[in-house]
N, C-alpha and C positions, 0 to 999 in steps of 0.2 A: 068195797066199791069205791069208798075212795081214793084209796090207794091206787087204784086204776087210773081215775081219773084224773089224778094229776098225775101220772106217767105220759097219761096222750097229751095232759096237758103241755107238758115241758117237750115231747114230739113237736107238736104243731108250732111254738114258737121257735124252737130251736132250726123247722124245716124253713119258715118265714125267713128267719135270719138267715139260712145258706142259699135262697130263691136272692135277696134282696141284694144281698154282696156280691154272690158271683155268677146269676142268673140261673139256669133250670140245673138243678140238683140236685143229688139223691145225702139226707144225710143217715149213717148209720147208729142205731144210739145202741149202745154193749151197755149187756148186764151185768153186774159185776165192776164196771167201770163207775166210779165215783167223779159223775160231770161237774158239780159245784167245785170241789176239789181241784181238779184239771182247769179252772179259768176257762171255761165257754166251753165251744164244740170243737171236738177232737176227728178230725177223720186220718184213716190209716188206708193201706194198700194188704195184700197178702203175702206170704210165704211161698215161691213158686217149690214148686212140687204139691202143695199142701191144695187141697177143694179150694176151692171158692168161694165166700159169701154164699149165702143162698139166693141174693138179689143180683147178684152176680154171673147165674149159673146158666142166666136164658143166654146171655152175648158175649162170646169169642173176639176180640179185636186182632185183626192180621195184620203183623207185622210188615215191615218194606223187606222184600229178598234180600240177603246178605250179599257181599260184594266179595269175590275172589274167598277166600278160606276165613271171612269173618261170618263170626257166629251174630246173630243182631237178638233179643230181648226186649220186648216194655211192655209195659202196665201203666193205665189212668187210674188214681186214686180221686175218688173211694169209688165209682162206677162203673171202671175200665174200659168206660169209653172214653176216648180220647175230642171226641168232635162235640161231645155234651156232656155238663155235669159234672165233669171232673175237673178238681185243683192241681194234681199236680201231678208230672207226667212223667215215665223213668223209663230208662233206654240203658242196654246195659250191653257192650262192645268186644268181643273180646276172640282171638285165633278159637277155631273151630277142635284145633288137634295140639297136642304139644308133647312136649320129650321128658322123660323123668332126667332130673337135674340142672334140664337149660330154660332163664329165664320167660314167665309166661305173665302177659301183662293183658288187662282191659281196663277198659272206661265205665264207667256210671254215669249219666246226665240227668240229673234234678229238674225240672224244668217248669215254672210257676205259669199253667195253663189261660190265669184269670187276670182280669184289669185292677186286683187290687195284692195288695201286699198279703205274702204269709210268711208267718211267724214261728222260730223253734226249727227250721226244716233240718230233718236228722236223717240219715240213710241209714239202716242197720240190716248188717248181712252177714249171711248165717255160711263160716266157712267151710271148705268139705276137710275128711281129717288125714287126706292126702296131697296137703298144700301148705307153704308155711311164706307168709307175706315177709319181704323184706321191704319196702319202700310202698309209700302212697303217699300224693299232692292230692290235698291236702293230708297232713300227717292223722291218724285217728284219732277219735277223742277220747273221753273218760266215758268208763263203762265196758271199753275192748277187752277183749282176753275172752279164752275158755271157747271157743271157737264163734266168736261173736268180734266183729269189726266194725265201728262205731263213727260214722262222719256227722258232725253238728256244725252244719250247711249255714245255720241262722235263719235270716229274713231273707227269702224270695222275692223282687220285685218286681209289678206287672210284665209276665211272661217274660222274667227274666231266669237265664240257663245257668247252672252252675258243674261244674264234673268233678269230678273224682278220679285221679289216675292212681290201680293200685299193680304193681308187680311182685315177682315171687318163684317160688322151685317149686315143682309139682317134686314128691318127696314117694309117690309110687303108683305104679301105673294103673288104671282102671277109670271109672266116669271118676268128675271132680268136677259138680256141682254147687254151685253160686249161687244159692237162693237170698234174695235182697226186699228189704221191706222201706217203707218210709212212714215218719210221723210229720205230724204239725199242728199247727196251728191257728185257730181264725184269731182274727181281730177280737177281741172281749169289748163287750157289749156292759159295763156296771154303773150302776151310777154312785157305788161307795166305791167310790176312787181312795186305792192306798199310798200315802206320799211316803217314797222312800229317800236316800240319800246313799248316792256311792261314793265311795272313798278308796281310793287307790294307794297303793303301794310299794315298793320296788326292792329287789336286794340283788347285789349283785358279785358274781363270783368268778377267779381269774385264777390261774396258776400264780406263782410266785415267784419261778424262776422258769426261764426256756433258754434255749440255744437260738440263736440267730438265726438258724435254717426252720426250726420249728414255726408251726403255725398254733397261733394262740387261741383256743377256745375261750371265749366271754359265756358266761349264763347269765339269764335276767330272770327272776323269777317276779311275777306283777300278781299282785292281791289285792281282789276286792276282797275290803274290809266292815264296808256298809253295806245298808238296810238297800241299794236299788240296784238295777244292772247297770253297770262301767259299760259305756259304750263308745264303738269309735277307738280302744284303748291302742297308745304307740310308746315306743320306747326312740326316744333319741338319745344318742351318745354322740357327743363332739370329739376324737381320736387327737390325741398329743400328737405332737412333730414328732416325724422317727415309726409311728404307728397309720398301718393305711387298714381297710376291708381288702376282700377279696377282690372287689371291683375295680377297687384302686381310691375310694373316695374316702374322706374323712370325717364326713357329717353323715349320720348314717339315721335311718329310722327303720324299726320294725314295727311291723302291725303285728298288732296280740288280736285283736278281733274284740267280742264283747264278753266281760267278766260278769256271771250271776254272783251274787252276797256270797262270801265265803268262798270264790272259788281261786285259786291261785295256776297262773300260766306259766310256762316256761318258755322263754325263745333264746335263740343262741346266736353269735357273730361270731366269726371266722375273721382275727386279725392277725396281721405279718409285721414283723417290725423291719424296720430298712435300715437299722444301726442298730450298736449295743446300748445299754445303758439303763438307767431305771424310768419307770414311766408308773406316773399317778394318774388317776382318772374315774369321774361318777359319771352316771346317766339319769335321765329324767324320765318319768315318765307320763303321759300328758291323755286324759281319756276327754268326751263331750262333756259341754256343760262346763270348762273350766276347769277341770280337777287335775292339777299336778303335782308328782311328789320329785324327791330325790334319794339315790340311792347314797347306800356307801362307798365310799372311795377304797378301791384296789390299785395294791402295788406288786409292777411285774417289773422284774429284774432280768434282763435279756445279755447274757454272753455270748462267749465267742471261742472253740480252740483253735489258736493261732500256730501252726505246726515248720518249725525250720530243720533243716535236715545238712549234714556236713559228710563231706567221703570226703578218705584221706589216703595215699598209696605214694609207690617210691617212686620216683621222677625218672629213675634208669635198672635195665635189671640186664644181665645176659642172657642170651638164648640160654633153655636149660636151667635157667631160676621159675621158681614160683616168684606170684605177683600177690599180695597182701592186701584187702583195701576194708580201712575200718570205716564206718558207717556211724554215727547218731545223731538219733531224729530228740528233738524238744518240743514239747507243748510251751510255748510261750504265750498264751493265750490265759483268758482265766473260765472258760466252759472245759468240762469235758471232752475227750477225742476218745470218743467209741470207734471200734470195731478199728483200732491202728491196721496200718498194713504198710510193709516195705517191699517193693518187689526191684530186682537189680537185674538190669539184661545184662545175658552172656556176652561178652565182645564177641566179636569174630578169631575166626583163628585162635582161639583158648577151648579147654575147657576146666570143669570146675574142680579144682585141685580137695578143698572143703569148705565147711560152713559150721557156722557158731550153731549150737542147740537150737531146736527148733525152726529150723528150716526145713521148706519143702519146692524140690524142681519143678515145673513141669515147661519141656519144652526150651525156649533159651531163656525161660526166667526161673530165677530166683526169689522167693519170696517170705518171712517171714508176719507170723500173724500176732503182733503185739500185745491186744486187746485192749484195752482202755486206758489209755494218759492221762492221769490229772493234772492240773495246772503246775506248768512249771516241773514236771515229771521228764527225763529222758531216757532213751535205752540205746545201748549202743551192740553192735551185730559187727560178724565182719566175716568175709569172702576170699577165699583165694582161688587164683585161677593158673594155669600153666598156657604159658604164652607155645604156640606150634612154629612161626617163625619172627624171622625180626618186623619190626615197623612199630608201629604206635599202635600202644591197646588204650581205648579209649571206654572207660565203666560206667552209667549212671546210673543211679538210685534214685525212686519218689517215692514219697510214703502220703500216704491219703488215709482220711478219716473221715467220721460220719459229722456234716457240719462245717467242717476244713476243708480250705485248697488245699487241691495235692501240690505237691511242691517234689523240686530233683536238685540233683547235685554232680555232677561229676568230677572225675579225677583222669590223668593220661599219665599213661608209660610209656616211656621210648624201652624196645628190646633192641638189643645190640648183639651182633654176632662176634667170634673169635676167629680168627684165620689160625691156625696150627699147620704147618707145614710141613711134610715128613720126607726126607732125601734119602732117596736107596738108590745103591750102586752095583751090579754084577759083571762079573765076566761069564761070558754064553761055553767057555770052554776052556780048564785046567787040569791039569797042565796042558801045555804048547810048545809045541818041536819049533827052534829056530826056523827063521823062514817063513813060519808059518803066519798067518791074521788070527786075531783076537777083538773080540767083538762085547763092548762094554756096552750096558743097557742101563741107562739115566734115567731114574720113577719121582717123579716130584705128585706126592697125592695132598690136597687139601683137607685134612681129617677135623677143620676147626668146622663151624657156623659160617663164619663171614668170606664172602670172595677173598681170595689173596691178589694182590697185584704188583705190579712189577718186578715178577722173579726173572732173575738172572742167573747165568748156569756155566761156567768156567775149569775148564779139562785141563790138569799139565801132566806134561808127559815125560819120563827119564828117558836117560840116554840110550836106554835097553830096545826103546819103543820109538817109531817113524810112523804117525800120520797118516793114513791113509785114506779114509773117507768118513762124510759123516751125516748125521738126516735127524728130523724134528719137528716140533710144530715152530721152529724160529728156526733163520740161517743163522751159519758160525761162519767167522773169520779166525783163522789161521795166522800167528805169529811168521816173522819172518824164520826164524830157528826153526819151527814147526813144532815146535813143544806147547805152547798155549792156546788152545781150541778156545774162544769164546762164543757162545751164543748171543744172540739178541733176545733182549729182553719180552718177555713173555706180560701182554699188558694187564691179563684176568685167568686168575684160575677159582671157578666159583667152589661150593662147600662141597666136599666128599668126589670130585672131578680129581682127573689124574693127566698127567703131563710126561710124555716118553723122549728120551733123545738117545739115539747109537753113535756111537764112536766106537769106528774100526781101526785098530794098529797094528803093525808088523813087527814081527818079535825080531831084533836084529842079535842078539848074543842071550849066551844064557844066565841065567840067575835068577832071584829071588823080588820080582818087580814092584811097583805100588802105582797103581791108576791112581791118581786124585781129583777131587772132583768137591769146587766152592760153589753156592747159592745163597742167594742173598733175594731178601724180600723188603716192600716197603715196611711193611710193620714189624719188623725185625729189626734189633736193635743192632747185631753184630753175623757176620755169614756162618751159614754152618757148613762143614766141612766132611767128605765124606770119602776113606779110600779102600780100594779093592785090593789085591794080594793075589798076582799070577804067577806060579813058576812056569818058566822060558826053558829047556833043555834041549839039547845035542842028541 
């Protein structure tokens, strides 16, 4: 019996205290729960899916209708009424339907119903085992895993709101259920006040070496090491010259929140450097009440690969030569150059005669895949190409790295063509009965590369032969004797084109005759000469 009576005893005082703080309320006192322990009155919410309290089980609260394809959720703890009695009130936000694989995100909202402060506020929700959270603002706390996600909200201030945004992959299709709880705490009522004392911490931790394109992860790791809670806790870092945040600023502060005895937090900065070089640097860390430490001093070392590249080829080739162009690229830099690459565009008017090992086309480039340069490392490659006509082949090469400007280089070829000029001569019919014409057919064909120009084309005649008519793409003049047919000079005869001229003569006596026939060209050092062989008879 008396064990009863102080059970109602410690009811009626414990209901006094939640009447007094937060006005009419219901409190719950669980069996099994060790109140002295817990520091005062503890009220909780329930597990949706799960019954109800049994105080719970008369009233239903009806939610506000959902808006467009959101699904809406809440519960007033511990009474679930929301207009009476309840501290703290949860709303839970979230798409009604979603897709297996694509992003599915909702809201939590904490929200302290009463005029005075609560204490501890923790959301804990129980996840389905068809969901795998990737992200949540705030991040979860200690105690998450095993399908259990843990938000430790802190202190709620009169009817002040707190959320929780968590995202994630629905991982297979079917319901995927969100059941969410919350704890807290009142205000403690003792009058053995325990004095503690917190003591803070700090360590901190930095790669040792980056590339200049890298962004630099900081970790702070802050410990309470005393007897009371770190409240208020931040970390400031003041950033060397050379080092910014992500935001662009150099004084930077993070909020760690509040440390219980023996708890250690982790927060991280996200810093870039804007030059190479080495950079030293500690942080502070500063909680209420005065208490700041300093960390250790980290040293990061920030490079650079610096990448120069050279092509080298022949300055003149003929039509009908290959074109050769070696290539090397250097790391002059002192970071690594990952993921090297050369790629060389095809000129025009070529194609690609060959290529050093490990080369691959696709299209008019050419590309070789290096892979990693160390400092001061070079490789050299090289390309040849067959030029189709004359002009200027004009190569360039860039080679890019991961962290490095890409950089080019080029090189020019003049292709040059050849005129070769070939002179054939015939007679249309031999032998020839005195009396008769003969008819001589002049071929001048172009078999070089290059136009030929100013050919000139010159007929003499023996005394066997008279002159008699003539035609061409040039007029001739006629000697006075009528032995020397010269043409006029012919200003272009481009590559593989052909050039015709007839001379007609009459066979005056008979014998063993010789048509002759000089041309001469600019680019010809001396004329070549060319004679026919008619017999004349009776």
């Amino acid at each position: 019996m008396g064990g009863k009576n102080k059970m109602y005893k410690s009811l009626f005082i414990s209901g006094i205290l939640a009447f007094t703080l937060y006005g009419c309320g219901t409190f719950k006192f669980e069996t099994g729960v060790d109140h002295e322990k817990e520091k005062g009155p503890h009220y909780h919410g329930h597990v949706e899916g799960e019954p109800p309290p049994r105080h719970l089980r008369g009233h239903v609260h009806e939610p506000e209708p959902p808006k467009s394809d959101m699904c809406v959720t809440d519960g007033a703890y511990p009474t679930n009424d929301k207009d009476c009695c309840s501290v703290v009130y949860l709303q839970k936000m979230g798409p009604c339907s979603g897709r297996v694989g694509q992003e599915y995100c909702y809201t939590v909202k904490a929200t302290n119903l009463t005029k005075r402060k609560v204490k501890d506020v923790e959301v804990v929700q129980t996840l389905p085992k068809n969901f795998e959270i990737k992200s949540s603002d705030p991040e979860m706390g200690s105690g998450s895993g095993g399908g259990v996600a843990k938000w430790f909200l802190g202190e709620l201030g009169p009817e002040e709101t707190k959320e929780i945004h968590v995202c994630g992959v629905p991982t297979q299709s079917g319901n995927m259920p969100f059941c969410t709880d919350v704890t807290y705490k009142l205000p403690e009522l003792c009058l053995d006040p325990l004095i503690t004392e917190p003591k803070v911490t700090i360590a901190k931790r930095a790669p040792s070496e980056v590339l200049l394109c890298d962004m630099i992860p900081v970790t702070f790791v802050v410990t309470n090491t005393g007897t009371g809670l770190a409240t208020n806790v931040k970390v400031r870092e003041s950033l060397p010259q050379g080092l910014k945040a992500q935001d662009g600023k150099t004084d930077v502060e993070l909020d760690v929140g509040s440390l219980k005895p023996g708890e250690s937090r982790e927060v991280t900065l996200t810093v870039q450097a804007e030059k190479t070089g080495t950079f030293n640097n500690s942080a502070t860390v500063v909680a209420e009440g005065g208490l700041s430490a300093e960390s250790n001093t980290t040293t990061t070392t920030v490079k650079q690969p610096v990448l120069t590249i050279a092509k080298t080829g022949p300055d003149k080739v003929f039509l009908g030569r290959n074109i050769s162009y070696d290539i090397v690229v250097t790391n002059e830099g002192d970071g690594v150059a990952a993921a090297t690459i050369i790629e060389d565009a095809i000129p025009a008017n070529t194609s690609v005669a060959s290529a050093t090992e490990g080369a691959m086309m696709s299209g008019s480039i050419v590309t070789w895949n290096l892979g990693t340069l160390q400092p001061q490392d070079s490789r050299k490659v090289r390309v040849t190409f067959t030029p189709r006509d004359i002009g200027v082949v004009k190569n360039t090469a860039t080679v890019k790295a991961n962290c490095a400007e890409a950089v080019s280089a080029s090189a020019s070829t003049e292709v040059s063509g050849i005129a070769a000029i070939l002179l054939e001569v015939i007679d249309v019919e031999d032998p020839i009965e005195v009396g008769g014409n003969e008819t001589y057919v002049i071929t001048v064909t172009n078999q070089g590369s290059e136009t030929g120009t100013g050919i000139k084309v010159t007929c003499v005649l023996e005394d066997t032969m008279q002159y008699v008519s003539s035609s061409g793409p040039t007029n001739a003049a006629v000697s006075a004797d009528g032995k020397t047919i010269t043409f006029e000079s012919l200003p272009t005869l481009a590559s593989k084109a052909k050039a015709t001229w007839n001379v007609v003569v009459k066979a005056l006596s008979e014998g063993d005759t010789r048509f002759k026939v000089t041309m001469s060209e600019d680019c010809l050092t001396r004329p070549v000469e060319e004679t026919e062989a008619t017999h004349f008879y009776k």
